[in-house]
N, C-alpha and C positions, 0 to 999 in steps of 0.2 A: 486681599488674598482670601477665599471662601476655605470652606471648613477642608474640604478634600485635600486643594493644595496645602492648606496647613500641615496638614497630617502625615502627606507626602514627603513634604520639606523635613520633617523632625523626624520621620524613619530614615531618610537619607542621611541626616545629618549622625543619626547614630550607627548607622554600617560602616558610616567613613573612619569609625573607632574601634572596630572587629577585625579583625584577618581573615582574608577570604578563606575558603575548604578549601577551593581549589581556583587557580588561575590561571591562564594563559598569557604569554606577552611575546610581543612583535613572532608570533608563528608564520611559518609559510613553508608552502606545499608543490610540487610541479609533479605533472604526470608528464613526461615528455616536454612538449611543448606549449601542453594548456597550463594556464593556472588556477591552480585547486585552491588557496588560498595565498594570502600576500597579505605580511603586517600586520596579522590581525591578534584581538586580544578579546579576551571573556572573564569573569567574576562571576563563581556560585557562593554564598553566604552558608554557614550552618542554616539550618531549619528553611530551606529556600527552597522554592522551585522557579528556576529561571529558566523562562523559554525563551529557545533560537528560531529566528523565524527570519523568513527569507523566501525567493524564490529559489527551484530547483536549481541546481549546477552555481549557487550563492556564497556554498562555503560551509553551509552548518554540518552537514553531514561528516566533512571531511576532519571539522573541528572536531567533535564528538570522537570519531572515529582514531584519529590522534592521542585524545587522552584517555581512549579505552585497549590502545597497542595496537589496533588492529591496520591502522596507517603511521608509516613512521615519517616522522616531521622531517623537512631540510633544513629549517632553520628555526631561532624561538627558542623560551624556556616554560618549564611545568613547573607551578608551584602548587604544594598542598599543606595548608597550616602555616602558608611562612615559609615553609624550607622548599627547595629547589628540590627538585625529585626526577629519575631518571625511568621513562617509558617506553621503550623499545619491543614491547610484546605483548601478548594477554596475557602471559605471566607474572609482567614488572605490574602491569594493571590490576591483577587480583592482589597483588602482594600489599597494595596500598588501598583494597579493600572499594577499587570502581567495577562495579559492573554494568553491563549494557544488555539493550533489547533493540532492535533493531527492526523495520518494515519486512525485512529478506530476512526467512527463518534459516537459524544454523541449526535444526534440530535432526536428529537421524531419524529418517523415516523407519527404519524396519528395528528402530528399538522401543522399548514401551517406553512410557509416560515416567515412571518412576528410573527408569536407568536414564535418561535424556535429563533428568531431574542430579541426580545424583554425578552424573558425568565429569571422571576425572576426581572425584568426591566419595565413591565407591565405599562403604565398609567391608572390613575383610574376616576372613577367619581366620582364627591360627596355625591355620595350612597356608596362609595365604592366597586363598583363594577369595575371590568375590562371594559376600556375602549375599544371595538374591533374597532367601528369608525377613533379612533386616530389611534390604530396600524397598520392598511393597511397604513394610510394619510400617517405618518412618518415613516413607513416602506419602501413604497414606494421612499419616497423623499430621505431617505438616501441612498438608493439602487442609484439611478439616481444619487446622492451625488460621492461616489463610483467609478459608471462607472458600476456599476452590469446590466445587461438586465435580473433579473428576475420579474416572477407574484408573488406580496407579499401572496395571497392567493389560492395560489396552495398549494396543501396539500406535506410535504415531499417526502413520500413514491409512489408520482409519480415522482418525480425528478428525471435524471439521478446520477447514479453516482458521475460524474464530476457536474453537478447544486449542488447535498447536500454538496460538499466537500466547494464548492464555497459560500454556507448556513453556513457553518461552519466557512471560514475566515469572512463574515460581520460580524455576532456573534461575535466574538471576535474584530473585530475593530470597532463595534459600541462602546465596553468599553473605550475605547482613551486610550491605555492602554501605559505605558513609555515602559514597555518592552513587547514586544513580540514576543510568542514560535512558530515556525513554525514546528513541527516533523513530516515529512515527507507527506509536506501538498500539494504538488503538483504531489503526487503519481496519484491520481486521474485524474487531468488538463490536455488537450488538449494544443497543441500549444498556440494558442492565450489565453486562460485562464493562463499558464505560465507568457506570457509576461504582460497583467495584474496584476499580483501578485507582480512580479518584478519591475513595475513603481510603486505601491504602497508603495514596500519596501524602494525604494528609495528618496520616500517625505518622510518617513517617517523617515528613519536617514537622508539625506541629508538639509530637508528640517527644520524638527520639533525636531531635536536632538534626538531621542527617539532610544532606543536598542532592537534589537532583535537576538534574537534564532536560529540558521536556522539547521534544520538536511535533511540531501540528501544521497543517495549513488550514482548521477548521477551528475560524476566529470562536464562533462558541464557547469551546474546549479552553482555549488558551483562558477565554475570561473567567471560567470556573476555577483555574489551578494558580496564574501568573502570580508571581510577586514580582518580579522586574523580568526584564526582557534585554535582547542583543539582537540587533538590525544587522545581518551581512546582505548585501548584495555585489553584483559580480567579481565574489573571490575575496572583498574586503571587507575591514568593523565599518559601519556606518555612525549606529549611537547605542545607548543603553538607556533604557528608562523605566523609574516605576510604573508594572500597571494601571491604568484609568488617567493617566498623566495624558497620554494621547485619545482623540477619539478611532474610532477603525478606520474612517475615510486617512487621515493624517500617517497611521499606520502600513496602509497598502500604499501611500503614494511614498513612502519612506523605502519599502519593499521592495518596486518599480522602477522609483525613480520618474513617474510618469502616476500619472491621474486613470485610475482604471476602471471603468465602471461596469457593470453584469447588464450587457444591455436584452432589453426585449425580442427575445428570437423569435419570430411565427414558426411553430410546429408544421411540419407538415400533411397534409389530411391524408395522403394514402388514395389507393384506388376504389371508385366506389365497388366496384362489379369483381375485379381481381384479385383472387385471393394464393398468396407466394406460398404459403406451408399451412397446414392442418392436423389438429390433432382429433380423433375421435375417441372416447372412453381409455384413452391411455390411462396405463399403468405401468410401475415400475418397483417388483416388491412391496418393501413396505414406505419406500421415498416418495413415491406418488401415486395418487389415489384418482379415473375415472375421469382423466382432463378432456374438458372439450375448448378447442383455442384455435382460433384463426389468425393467421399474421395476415394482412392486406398487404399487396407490390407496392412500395414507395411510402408505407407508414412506419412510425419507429411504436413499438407495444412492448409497453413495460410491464415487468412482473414484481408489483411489489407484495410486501407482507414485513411480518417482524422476521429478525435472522434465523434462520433453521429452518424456515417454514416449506421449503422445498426448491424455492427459488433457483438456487445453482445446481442441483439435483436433474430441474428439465432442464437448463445449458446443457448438463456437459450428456444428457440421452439423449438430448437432436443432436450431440456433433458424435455420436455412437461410443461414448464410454457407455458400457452396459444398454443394449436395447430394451425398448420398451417390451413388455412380455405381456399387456394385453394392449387390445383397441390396434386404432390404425393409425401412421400418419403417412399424409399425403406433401408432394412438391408437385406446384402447379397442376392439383386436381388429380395427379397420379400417384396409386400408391405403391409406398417405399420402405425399404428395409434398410435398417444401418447399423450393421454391427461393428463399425470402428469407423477412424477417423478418414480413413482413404476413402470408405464407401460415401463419408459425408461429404466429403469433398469432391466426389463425381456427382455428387446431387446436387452441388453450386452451394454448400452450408458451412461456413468457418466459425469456429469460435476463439472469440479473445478472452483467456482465463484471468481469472485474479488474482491469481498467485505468478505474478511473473518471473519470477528467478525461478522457481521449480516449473510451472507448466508452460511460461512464454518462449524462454531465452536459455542459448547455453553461452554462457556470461564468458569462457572463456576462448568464445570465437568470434570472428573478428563483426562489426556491425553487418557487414553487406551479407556475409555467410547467412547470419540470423535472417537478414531479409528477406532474402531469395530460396530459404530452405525448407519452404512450403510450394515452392512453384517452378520447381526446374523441369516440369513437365512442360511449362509455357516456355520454357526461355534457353529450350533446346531443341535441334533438327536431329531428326530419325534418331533420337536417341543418345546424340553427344552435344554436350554443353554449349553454348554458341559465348562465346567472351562478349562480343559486343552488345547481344541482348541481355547478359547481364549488368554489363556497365550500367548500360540506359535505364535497369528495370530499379539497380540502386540508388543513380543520380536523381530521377524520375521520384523516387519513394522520401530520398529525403528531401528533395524540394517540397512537394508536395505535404508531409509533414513539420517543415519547418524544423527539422533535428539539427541539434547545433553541434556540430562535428569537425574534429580537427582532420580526422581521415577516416574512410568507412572501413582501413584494415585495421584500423585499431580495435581491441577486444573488446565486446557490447557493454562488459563488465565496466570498462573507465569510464562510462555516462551514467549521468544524472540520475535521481529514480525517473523522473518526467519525461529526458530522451528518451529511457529505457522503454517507456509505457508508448513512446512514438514508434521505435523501434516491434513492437508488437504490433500494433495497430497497422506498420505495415505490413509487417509479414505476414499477414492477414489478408490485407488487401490485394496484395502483389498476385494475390491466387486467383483473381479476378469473378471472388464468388456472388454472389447474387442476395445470400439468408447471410448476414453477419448475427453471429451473436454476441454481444458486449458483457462482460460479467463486471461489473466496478470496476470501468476504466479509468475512473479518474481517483482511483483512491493513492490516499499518499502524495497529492500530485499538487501544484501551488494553486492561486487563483488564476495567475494567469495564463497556465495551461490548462485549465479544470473549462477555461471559457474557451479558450483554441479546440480544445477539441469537441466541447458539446456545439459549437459551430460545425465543425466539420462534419459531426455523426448527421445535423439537417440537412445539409448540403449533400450528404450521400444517398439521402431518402428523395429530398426533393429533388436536386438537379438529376442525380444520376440511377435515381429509382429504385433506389436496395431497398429490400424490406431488412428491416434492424427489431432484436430482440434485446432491451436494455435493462438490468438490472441495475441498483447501486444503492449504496449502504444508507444514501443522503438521498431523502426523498423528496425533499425542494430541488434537488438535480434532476428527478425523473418528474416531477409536476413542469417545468422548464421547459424540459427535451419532448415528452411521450405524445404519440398521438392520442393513444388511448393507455389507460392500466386495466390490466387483470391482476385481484388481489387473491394470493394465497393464505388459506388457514389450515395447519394442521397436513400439510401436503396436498390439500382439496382447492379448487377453485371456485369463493365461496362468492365474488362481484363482481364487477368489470365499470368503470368511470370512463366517461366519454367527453370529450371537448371540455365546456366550463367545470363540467362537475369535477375535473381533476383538481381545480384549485378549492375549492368546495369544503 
């Protein structure tokens, strides 16, 4: 036995003498008629971080979800410290001191940073009224507490992305909470927002004893944080094991079920002579600075740089949130004005956001609705609904994505995050545009849909000639996917890599 397993073996053998924080046993779950989990069971330690790891629609999410109230079990018990404990809500969940963060923010957009923070937590006056004075003061102080660089009263819904995800972790670690949920909470996070998280995580069991949660599909990640681990795949426990005990290859086939491997995709080169969209000296405020960007017919062009740099900025001004207010841009050499999304979409230009619960999907309508609710212009005569070309446009969209679906009138909301992200991608396509734009489609998302669909994004450039605008958080996805990258600095377009030099 070499040193690791040693070492492995005599921390097992002393948790086996601890009382878990918290544990589940023989749980299970039914939406209808899918199953959301069945028999399954988890152990988090004091001072632990244990990740769940799985593919999409596996089970972790629902687990998690279970012991933060926000799903209530069918069947199974909750213990915390030994004693059996009863969770029926987010209330019974605060009470026992778990809190969660989640990939789908629950944050109020039109409140600021410090009341989203304080939510439900309020201090008051002697009139009983909400104290707003104190909430900036100690909003403030614990942010600075923290390590957070945010404004306590900036309103949410100017935050970036990565800022509300980062609203969402103090929220929950304003509650001091013994255990807490992280699912898929650094989807969002920039490098140094990451390592952030990660020093937090580590006072927090190293320092404070306290357990947490961790769900990833970005093996990396998991090896910087794991102390052990729990395998669900479809809906069931698989195993549990200490960290470094398995290798990753051992791990994704445990995952699967099946052997998966990231194979070699040829990029596709695009038109030489053809060029689908054009930007001349754009500008947009103070977001972007004097772009000049050509997309080729049939090449996929990445926009990378570090987070903020502008990136999602030009998404969502080619699909006409806020137009460009200087320079020009052109669609097939003609020039074009788009002050919203209708205008983009008569220009052949859709974009898929990255924030799917708030900009993709309205979760609680049915799949086919979400599908079809970018393009009832195609799948209706003079003007009224045709039923049969919508059957086909939805049968059509989830074959074609592969969504795993018990029925398409079920609400978008009861699928997977990884359906979910199918579910957008059709309703995208279903508009039969021509410019997609992709903004982190695959975040949040498992390996083995992260490979389904950076297949498909090739297949849409080469077979079927779309020019694609792909961003994403993970830039060994866009060195993979890109024909070519243009790199952003500072909102400016400062290089451009072409063929090899992307892996370079």
């Amino acid at each position: 036995m070499n040193v690791i397993n040693q070492t492995t073996a005599a921390a097992e053998a002393e948790l086996k003498t601890q009382v878990p924080l918290i544990e589940t046993v023989h749980v299970g779950k039914r939406f209808g008629g899918i199953i959301a989990l069945e028999d399954a069971q988890m152990k988090c330690y004091p001072g632990e971080t244990h990740v769940l790891i799985g593919e999409n629609g596996a089970g972790k999410s629902t687990m998690v979800k279970i012991i933060c109230g926000v799903t209530i079990r069918d069947t199974g018990d909750i213990y915390m410290n030994g004693e059996k404990i009863e969770i029926n809500s987010a209330q019974d969940a605060n009470k026992h001191k778990i809190a969660a963060v989640f990939q789908e923010l629950s944050l109020i957009q039109e409140l600021s940073v410090a009341e989203n923070i304080f939510m439900a937590n309020e201090p008051m006056t002697r009139l009983g009224q909400i104290d707003f004075k104190q909430i900036y003061k100690k909003a403030r102080e614990f942010l600075n507490q923290i390590g957070l660089d945010l404004e306590p009263r900036m309103l949410v819904r100017d935050l970036t992305l990565c800022q509300q995800q980062l609203v969402e972790i103090a929220k929950a670690l304003y509650k001091e909470p013994d255990v807490l949920i992280l699912d898929e909470a650094t989807s969002a996070l920039g490098e140094k927002e990451v390592k952030w998280l990660f020093a937090m995580m580590k006072k927090l069991t190293k320092e404070q004893n306290k357990g947490i949660l961790f769900i990833s599909h970005r093996m990396d990640e998991l090896e910087q944080v794991a102390d052990r681990a729990t395998i669900f795949r479809d809906a069931h426990y698989i195993m549990t094991f200490p960290w470094g005990q398995l290798g990753n290859d051992e791990i994704v086939e445990h995952i699967s079920g099946r052997k998966v491997a990231m194979e070699n995709m040829e990029r596709p080169k695009g038109s030489d002579t053809e060029v689908a969209l054009e930007l001349r000296h754009a500008g947009k405020g103070t977001c972007l600075h004097d772009l000049n960007l050509k997309l080729k017919k049939g090449e996929i062009l990445g926009i990378a740089g570090l987070s903020g740099h502008g990136q999602v900025e030009l998404l969502h001004a080619l699909f006409g949130d806020g137009e460009f207010d200087t320079g020009e841009m052109l669609v097939d050499g003609k020039r074009v004005t788009v002050h919203n999304e209708r205008q983009a979409l008569a220009n052949g230009i859709v974009l898929i956001p990255e924030d799917r619960k708030n900009d993709g999907l309205l979760l609680s309508r049915s799949i086919g609705e979400n599908i079809t609710m970018m393009s009832l212009k195609e799948i209706s005569n003079a003007g009224i609904l045709s039923g049969a070309k919508e059957k086909k446009t939805i049968a059509d969209a989830i074959k074609r994505m592969s969504i795993k679906v018990f029925s398409s009138d079920l609400p978008v909301g009861s699928l997977s995050g990884g359906n979910q992200q199918k579910v957008v991608i059709a309703k995208a396509l279903a508009t039969n545009a021509k410019i997609v734009l992709l903004s982190d489609p695959t975040r949040g998302i498992d390996i083995g849909t992260k490979t389904e669909i950076q297949k498909m994004v090739i297949q849409l450039a080469r077979e079927q000639h779309m020019s694609i605008i792909f961003i994403s958080s993970e830039i060994d996805e866009m060195t993979r996917t890109c024909t070519r990258l243009a790199v952003l600095r500072d909102r400016r377009k400062v290089g451009e890599l072409n063929g090899d030099d992307i892996n370079s």
